[in-house]
C-alpha positions as CSV (number, residue, x, y, z in Angstrom):
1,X,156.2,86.2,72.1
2,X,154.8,82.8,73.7
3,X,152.9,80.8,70.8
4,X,149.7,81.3,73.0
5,X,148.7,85.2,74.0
6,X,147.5,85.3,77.2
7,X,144.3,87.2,77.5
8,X,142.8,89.0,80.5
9,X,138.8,90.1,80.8
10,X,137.7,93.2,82.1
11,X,134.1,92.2,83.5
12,X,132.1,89.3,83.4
13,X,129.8,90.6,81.0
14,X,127.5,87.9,80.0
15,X,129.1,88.3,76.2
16,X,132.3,87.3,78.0
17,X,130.8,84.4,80.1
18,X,128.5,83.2,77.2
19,X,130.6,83.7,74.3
20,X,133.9,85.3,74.3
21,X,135.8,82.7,77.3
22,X,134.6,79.9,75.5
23,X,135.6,80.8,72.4
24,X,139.1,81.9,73.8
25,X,138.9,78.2,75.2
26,X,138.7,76.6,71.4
27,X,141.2,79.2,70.3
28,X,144.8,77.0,69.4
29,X,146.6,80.7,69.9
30,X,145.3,82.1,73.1
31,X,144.7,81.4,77.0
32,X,142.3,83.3,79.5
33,X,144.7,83.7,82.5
34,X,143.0,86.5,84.3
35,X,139.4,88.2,84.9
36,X,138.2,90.9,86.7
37,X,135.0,92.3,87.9
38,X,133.7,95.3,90.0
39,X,130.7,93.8,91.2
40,X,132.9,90.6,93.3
41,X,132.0,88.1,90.4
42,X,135.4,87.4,89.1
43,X,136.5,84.6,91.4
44,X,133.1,82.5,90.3
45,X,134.2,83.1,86.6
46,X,137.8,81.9,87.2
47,X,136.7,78.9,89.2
48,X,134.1,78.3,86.0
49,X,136.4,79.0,83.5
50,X,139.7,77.4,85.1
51,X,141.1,81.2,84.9
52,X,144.2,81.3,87.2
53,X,144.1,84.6,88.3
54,X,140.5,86.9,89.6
55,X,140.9,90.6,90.2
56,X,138.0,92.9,92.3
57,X,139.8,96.1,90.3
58,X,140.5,96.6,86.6
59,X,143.4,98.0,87.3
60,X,145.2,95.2,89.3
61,X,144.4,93.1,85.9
62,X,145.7,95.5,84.0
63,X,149.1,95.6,86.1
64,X,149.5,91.9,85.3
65,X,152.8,91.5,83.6
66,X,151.7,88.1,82.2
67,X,149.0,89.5,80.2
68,X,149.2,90.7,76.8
69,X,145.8,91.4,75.5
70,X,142.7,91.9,77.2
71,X,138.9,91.8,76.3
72,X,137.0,94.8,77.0
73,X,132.9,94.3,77.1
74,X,132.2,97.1,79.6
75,X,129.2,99.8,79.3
76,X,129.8,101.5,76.0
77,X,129.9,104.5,77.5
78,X,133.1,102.9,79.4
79,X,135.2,101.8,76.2
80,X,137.0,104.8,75.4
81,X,138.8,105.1,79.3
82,X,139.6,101.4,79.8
83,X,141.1,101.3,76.0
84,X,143.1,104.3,76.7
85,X,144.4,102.7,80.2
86,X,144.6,99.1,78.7
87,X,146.8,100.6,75.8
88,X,148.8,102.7,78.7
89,X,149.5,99.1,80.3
90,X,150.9,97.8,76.9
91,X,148.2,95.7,76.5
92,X,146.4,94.8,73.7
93,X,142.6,95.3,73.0
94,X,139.7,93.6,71.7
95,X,136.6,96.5,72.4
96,X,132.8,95.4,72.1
97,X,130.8,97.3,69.4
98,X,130.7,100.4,69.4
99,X,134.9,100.8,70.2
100,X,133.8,104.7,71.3
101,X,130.9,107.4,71.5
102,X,132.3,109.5,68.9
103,X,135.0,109.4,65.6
104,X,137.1,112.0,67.9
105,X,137.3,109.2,70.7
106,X,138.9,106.8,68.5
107,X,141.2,108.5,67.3
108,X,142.3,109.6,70.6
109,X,142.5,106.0,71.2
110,X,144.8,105.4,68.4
111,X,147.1,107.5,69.7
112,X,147.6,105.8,72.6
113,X,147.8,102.6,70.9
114,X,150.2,104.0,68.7
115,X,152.3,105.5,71.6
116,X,152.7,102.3,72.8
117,X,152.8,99.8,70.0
118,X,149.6,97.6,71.0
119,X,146.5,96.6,68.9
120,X,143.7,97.8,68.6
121,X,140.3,95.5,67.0
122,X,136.6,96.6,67.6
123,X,134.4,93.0,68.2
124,X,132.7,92.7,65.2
125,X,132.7,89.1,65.2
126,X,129.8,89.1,62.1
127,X,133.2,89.8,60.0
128,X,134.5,86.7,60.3
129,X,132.6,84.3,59.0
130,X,133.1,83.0,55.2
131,X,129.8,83.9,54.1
132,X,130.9,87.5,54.1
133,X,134.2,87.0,51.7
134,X,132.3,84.7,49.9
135,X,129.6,87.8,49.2
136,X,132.6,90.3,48.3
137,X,133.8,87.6,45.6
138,X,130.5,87.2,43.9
139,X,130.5,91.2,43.7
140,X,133.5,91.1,42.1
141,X,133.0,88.3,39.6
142,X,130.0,90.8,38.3
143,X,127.4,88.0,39.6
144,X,125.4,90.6,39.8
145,X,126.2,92.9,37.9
146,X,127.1,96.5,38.7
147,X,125.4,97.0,42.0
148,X,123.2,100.1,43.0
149,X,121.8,99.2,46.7
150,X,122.7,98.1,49.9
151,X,119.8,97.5,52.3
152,X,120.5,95.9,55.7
153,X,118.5,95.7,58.6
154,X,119.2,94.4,62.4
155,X,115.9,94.4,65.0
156,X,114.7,92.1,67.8
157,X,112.0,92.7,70.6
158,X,113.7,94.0,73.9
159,X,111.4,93.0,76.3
160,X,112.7,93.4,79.3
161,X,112.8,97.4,79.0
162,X,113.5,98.3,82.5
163,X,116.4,96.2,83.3
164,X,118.2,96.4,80.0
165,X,121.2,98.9,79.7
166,X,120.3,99.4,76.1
167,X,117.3,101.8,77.1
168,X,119.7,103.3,79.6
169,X,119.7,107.1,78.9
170,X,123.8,107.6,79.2
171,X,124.9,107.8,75.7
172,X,125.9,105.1,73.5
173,X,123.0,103.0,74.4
174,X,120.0,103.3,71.7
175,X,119.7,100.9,68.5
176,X,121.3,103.1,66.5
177,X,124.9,102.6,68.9
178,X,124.2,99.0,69.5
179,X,122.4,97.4,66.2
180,X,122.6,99.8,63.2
181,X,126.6,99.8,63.7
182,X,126.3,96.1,62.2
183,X,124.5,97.0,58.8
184,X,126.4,99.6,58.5
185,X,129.6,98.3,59.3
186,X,128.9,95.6,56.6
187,X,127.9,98.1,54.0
188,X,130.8,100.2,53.9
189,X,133.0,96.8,54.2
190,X,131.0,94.8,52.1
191,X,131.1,98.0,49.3
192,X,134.5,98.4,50.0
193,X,134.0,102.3,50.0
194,X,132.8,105.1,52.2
195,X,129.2,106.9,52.4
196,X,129.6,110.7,51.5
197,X,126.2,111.4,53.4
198,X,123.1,110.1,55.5
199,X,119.3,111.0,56.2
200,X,118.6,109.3,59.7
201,X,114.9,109.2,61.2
202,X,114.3,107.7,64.7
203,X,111.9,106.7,67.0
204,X,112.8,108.0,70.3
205,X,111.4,106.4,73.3
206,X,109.6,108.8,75.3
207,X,110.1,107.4,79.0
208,X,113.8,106.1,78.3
209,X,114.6,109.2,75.6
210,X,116.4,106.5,73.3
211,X,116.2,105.7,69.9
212,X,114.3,103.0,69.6
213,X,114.2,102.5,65.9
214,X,116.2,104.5,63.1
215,X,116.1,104.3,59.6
216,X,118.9,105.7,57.2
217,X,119.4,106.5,53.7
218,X,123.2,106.4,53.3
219,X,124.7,107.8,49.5
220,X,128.1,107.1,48.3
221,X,129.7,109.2,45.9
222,X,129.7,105.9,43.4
223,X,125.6,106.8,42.9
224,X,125.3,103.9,45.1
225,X,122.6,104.4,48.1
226,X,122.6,102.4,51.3
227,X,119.5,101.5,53.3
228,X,120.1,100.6,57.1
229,X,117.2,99.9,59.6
230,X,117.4,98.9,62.9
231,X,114.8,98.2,65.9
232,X,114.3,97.1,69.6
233,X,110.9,96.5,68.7
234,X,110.3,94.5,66.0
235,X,110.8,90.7,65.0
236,X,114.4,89.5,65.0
237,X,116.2,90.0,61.7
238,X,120.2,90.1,60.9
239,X,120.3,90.3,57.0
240,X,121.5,92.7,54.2
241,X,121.0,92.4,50.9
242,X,123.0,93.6,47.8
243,X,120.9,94.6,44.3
244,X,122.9,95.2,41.2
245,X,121.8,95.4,37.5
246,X,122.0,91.7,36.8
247,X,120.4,90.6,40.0
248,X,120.7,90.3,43.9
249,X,122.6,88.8,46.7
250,X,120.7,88.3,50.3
251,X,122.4,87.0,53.2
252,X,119.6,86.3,55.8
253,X,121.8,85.1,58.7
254,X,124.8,87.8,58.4
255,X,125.2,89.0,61.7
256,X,124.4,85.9,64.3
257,X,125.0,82.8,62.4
258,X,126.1,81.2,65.6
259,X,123.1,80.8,66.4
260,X,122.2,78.8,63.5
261,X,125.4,76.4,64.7
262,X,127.2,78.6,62.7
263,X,125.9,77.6,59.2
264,X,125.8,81.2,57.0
265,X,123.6,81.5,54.0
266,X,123.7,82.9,50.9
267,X,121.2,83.6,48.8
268,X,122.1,84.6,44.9
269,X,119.0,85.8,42.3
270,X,120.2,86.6,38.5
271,X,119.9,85.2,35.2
272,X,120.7,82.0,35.8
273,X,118.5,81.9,38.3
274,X,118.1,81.9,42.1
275,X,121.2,79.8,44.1
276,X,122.2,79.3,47.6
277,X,125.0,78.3,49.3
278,X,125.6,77.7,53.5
279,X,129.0,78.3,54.6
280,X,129.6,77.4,58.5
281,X,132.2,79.4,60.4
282,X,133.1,80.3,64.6
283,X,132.7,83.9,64.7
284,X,134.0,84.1,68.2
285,X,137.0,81.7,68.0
286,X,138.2,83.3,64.4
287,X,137.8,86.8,65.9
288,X,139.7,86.0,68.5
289,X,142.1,83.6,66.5
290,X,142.7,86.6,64.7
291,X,143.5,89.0,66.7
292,X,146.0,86.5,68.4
293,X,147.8,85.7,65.4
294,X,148.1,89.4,64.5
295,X,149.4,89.9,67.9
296,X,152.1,86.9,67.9
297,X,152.9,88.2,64.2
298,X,153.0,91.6,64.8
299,X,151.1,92.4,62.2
300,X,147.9,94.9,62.0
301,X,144.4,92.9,62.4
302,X,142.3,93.2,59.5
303,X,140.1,95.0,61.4
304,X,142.2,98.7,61.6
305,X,141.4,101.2,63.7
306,X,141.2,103.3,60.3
307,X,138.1,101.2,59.6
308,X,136.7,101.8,63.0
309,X,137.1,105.5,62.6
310,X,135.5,105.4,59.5
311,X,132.5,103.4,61.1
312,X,131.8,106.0,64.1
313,X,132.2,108.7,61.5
314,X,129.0,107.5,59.5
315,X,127.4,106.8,63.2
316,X,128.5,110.5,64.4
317,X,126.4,111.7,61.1
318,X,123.5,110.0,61.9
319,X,123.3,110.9,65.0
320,X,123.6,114.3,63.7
321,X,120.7,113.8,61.0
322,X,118.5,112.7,63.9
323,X,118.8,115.4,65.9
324,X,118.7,118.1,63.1
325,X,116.3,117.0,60.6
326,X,118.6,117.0,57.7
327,X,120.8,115.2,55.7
328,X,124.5,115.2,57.0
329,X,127.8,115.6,55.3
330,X,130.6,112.7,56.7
């Protein structure tokens, strides 16, 4: 293995343009050599990015033998097929949220990726910034004491309705696929432990038949309960926050600190009073920093596909709730 992977982008995808390429760029372990796009946009990307090589098929990237991972940020709808295919090229894969539509897609992903000794990270870039270890190791120092809820919320204002795949009616789209994974990926992470049932209500949009907004009451076998909200219609907020008998722990910027340059905060009420602390991280270049290194080491990211299972699993279930009224089992 090179000291550098060499990474190839399946679609120009505005995440990719915006955030992922550059980041890539500031990585010390990785190099973008290739790109490829459906829609004829790949050579404007490579002459933007200084990418040496610009595909008009997926596949073509795919059979580039000087690529060894790629970066998938397709339709989510599309993730499952082009994992599946990038794994059956021996490449290795960085997926945008959510990795699949369903728990039994992943794991038919990980055999694949199994099958042929690759990878495998979902892009939850949140997960890598300090702020978050920095939460887990207040937790565990009893800071506030034995804790008893999780509540975490993602929502902005989608305003542009009718041109934004989100309220496209092919499944996978919704908040509850593109927002609520977030929250809820941070709770079970965060709690280090899995949710043994949900209660999901949602807003379904009548002209685009998505969910709109969902609220869900998560328990965990612990006695702990979990509290996730999400919303295409409502003010922007990316924050949980963590109560425990001796006090609480918010984290207002969890899930875009970039956009704050980066800077996380931390917000810590108990009986020695109220705290804060700002911790600055790049999301984007330790995600991908990460996955490199794993890659170079040959060594599993932290991110498993285990975990990613475990993730769809409690979004299967409330998908499940919403359409049948009732708590679920997961």
């Amino acid at each position: 293995m090179n000291s550098k992977v060499r990474w190839g982008i399946l679609s120009t995808a505005s995440i990719a343009r915006e955030q992922v390429i550059p980041a890539l760029k500031r990585a010390e372990n990785a190099e973008v050599v290739a790109i490829a796009s459906l829609s004829g946009h790949a050579k404007k990307a490579a002459e933007q990015f200084e990418i040496e090589y610009a595909y008009n098929s997926y596949e073509e990237l795919l059979n580039h033998p000087e690529i060894d991972a790629v970066y998938i940020p397709l339709p989510n709808h599309l993730h499952k097929e082009w994992a599946i295919k990038a794994a059956q090229s021996k490449k290795h894969i960085l997926c945008e949220k959510p990795a699949a539509l369903t728990a039994a897609d992943i794991m038919e992903i990980k055999q694949v990726c199994e099958e042929n000794n690759v990878y495998f990270m979902e892009a939850f870039m949140y997960h890598f910034h300090p702020q978050h270890q920095r939460v887990r190791d207040l937790i565990s120092t009893g800071a506030i004491g034995e804790v008893k809820q999780f509540r975490g919320s993602f929502s902005f204002l989608l305003d542009n309705p009718d041109e934004n795949i989100r309220m496209n009616q092919v499944k996978g789209n919704g908040s509850l696929y593109d927002i609520a994974c977030y929250p809820i990926h941070a709770m079970r992470n965060i709690l280090q432990a899995e949710p043994v049932s949900v209660l999901t209500e949602a807003v379904i949009d009548d002209k685009y038949n998505v969910e709109t907004n969902t609220v869900s009451h998560f328990q965990f076998e612990s006695g702990v309960i979990g509290l996730i909200d999400s919303s295409f219609n409502m003010s922007f907020r990316h924050e949980y926050e963590i109560i425990g008998t001796k006090g609480r722990i918010m984290v207002p910027r969890a899930f875009r600190p970039d956009i704050n340059n980066g800077e996380g905060l931390i917000i810590i009420e108990n009986n020695d009073g109220r705290n804060e602390e700002t911790l600055t991280g790049d999301i984007y270049r330790s995600e991908v920093e990460h996955l490199s290194q794993s890659i170079i080491d040959q060594t599993a990211p932290s991110l498993t596909l285990d975990n990613t299972f475990n993730n769809m699993k409690a979004i299967d279930a409330c998908m499940k709730s919403i359409e049948s009224g009732s708590r679920v089992s997961i």
